[in-house]
N, C-alpha and C positions, 0 to 999 in steps of 0.2 A: 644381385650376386654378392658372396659374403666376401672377406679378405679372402679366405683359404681358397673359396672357386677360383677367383682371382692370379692366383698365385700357384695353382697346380696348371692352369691354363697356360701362364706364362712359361713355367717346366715344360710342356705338355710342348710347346714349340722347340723346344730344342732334339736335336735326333738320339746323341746321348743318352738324353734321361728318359726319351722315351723308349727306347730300347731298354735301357734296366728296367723302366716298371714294368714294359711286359715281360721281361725274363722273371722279373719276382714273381707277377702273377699265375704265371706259368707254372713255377718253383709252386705256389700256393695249393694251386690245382691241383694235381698231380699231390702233393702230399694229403689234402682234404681226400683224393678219392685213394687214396692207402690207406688210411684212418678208415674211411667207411667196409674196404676188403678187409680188414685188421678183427672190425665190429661185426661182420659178416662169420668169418673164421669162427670166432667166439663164442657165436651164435648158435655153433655148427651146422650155416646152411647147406643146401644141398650143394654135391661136386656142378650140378649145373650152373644154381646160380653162383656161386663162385668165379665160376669160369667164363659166364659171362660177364663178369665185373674188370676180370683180368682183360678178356678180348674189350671190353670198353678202355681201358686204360691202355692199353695197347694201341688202339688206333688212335686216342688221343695223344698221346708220345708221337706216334710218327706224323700224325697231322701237324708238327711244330715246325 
């Protein structure tokens, strides 16, 4: 195990920091799959699939 494993392990124990990371990675998510509906749009794919990217992002928002 490197320093950094080491040292995110020890973050990783406190409740604090680990609530922010997952709120970051959260945050992350959730903007990677806007970028992809963004790319989708531009693409001009179909109102289907579209819409299923929306109902995908939709149930991941409320599954937080």
């Amino acid at each position: 195990m490197n320093i950094a494993e080491k040292y995110f392990k020890k973050q990783v124990s406190s409740e604090e920091f680990r609530r922010s990371f997952l709120e970051e990675k959260i945050k992350l998510d959730i903007e990677y799959r806007l970028e992809e509906l963004k790319k989708d749009i531009q693409k001009h794919k179909s109102p289907e699939e579209l819409i299923k990217k929306v109902d995908s992002i939709e149930q991941f928002v409320l599954s937080v």
